[in-house]
N, C-alpha and C positions, 0 to 999 in steps of 0.2 A: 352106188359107186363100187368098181369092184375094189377088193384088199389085193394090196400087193400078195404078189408068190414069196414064198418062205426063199426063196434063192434069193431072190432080187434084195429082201429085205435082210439076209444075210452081208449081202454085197454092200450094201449103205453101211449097216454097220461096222464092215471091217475098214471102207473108208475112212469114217471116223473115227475110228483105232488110229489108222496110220498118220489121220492130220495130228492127233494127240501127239504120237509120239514124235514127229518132225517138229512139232510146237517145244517137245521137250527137249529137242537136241540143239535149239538154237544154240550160235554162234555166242549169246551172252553165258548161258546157261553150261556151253563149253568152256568158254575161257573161266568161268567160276568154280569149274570141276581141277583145272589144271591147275591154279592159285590154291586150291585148298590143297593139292595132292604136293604141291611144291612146299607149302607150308607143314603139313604132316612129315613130310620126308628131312625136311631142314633143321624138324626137333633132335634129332639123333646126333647133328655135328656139332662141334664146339663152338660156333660160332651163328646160332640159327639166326638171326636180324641179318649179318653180312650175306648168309647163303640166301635168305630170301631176296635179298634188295636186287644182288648182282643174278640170281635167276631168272630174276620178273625183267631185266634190262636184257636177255637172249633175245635175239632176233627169229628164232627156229618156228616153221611151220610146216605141220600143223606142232602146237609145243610139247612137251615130254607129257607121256602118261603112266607109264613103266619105269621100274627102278632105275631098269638099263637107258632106257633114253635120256632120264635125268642126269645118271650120271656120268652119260657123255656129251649131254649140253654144260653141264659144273667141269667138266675139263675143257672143253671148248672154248669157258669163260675163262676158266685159267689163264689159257693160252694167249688170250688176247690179253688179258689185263698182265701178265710179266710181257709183253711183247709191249705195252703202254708204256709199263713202268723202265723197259729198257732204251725205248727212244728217250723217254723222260731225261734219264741219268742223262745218255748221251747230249742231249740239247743244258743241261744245267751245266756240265762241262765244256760247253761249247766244243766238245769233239777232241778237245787239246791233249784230254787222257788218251785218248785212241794213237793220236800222231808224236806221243812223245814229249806235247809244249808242256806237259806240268813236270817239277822237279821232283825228287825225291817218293818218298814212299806213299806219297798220297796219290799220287798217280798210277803206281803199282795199286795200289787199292781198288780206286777206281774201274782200272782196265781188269782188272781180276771181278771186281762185282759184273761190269757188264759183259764179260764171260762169263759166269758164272746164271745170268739171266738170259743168255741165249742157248745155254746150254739149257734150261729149266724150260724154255720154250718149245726146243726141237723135243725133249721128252714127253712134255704135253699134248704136244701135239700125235706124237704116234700111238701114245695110250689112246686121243678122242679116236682115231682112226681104227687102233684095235677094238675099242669096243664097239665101235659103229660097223664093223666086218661081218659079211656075211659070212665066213667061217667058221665064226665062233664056236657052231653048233648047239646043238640043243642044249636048254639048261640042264646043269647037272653032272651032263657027260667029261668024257674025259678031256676031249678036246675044249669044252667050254671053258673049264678049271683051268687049263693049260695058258690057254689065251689072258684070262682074268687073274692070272697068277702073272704074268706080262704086265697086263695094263696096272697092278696093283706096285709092281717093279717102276713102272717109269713115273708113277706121280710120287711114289716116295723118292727118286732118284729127284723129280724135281724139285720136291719141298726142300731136300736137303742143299741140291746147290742155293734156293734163297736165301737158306738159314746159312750158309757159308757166305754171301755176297755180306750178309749183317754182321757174321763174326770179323771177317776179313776187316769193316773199316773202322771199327773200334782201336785208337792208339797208334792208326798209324797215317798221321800226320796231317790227317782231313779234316779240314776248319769245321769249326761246330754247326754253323749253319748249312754247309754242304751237306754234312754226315746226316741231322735232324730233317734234309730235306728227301734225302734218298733213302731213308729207312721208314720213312709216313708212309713210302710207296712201295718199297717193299714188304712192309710189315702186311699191309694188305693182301699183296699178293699171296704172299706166305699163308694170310687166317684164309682163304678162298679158296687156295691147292690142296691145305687139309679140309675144309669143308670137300671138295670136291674127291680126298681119296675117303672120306667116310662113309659118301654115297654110293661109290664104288665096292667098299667092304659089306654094303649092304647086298650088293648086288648077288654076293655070292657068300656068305657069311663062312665062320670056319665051320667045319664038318657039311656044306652044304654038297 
């Protein structure tokens, strides 16, 4: 029987090269790389258990693998979880802060918190979109900095209005069960915004 030619039997072998390696990129083998890499990256924020929970709940395909893509899926999550938490208020209020029916300073409160969390929203939102910019340019450069100096701007502008929504309804006049009910949710939101401007500061670190 004749032996194969050295080509042909070059060519089998590189076949099964390449089934090896499409065996090792499977779809399970994937999603294992991207949970580990979310979990690596989650040790750096203050809050790593909340950053992983609420990153592994992103709906994004195919899911982050890059600094920068995680941390415009962790603003992305932001954005929706103050966007939960401000229908939330709105429905525990039955809307009456908004239209005026509640008296006195607790409804000032109120309507100041969920301003203050639509404000935190429309910021989250345009840092997810700055980083996701093809503009950005190359890492490094000046225009990158510039941008990441932007997007570093609007998730502290909106950690701050949270943290303003929670000062705001301290003492004025908001039953204790309302206050204990809108500060469970904001309080979240709040550890998730700074998880998410951490991964952001990785993104570009100082003197990077």
């Amino acid at each position: 029987m004749p032996r194969p030619a050295p080509l042909l039997l070059l060519l089998h072998l590189l076949a099964a090269a390449a089934l090896l390696a499409l065996a090792g990129a499977s779809p399970a083998n994937s999603e294992a790389a991207a949970s580990d890499f979310i979990r690596k990256s989650c040790r750096d924020t203050q809050y790593p258990s909340l950053c992983v929970q609420s990153l592994a709940s992103y709906g994004g395909s195919p899911p982050p693998r890059s600094p920068r893509e995680l941390a415009r899926a962790a603003l992305m999550v932001s954005a929706d979880r103050a966007r939960a938490a401000s229908a939330y208020v709105g429905r525990l209020c039955g809307g009456a802060a908004k239209k005026g029916g509640r008296k006195g300073t607790a409804a000032g409160a109120v309507r100041d918190c969920l301003e203050n969390l639509a404000d935190s929203v429309g910021h989250l939102r345009d840092a997810a979109q700055e980083m996701g910019g093809a503009g950005m340019g190359r890492a490094g450069s000046a225009a990158f900095k510039w941008h990441l100096s932007n997007v570093q701007t609007w998730c502290s502008a909106a950690l701050t209005d949270e943290n303003t929504c929670l000062d705001g309804l301290a003492g004025r006049g908001v039953d204790a069960g309302t206050r204990a009910a809108i500060r469970g949710r904001v309080v979240e939101v709040a550890q998730v915004t700074s998880n998410a401007l951490a991964l952001v500061n990785k993104v570009g670190p100082p003197g990077y």
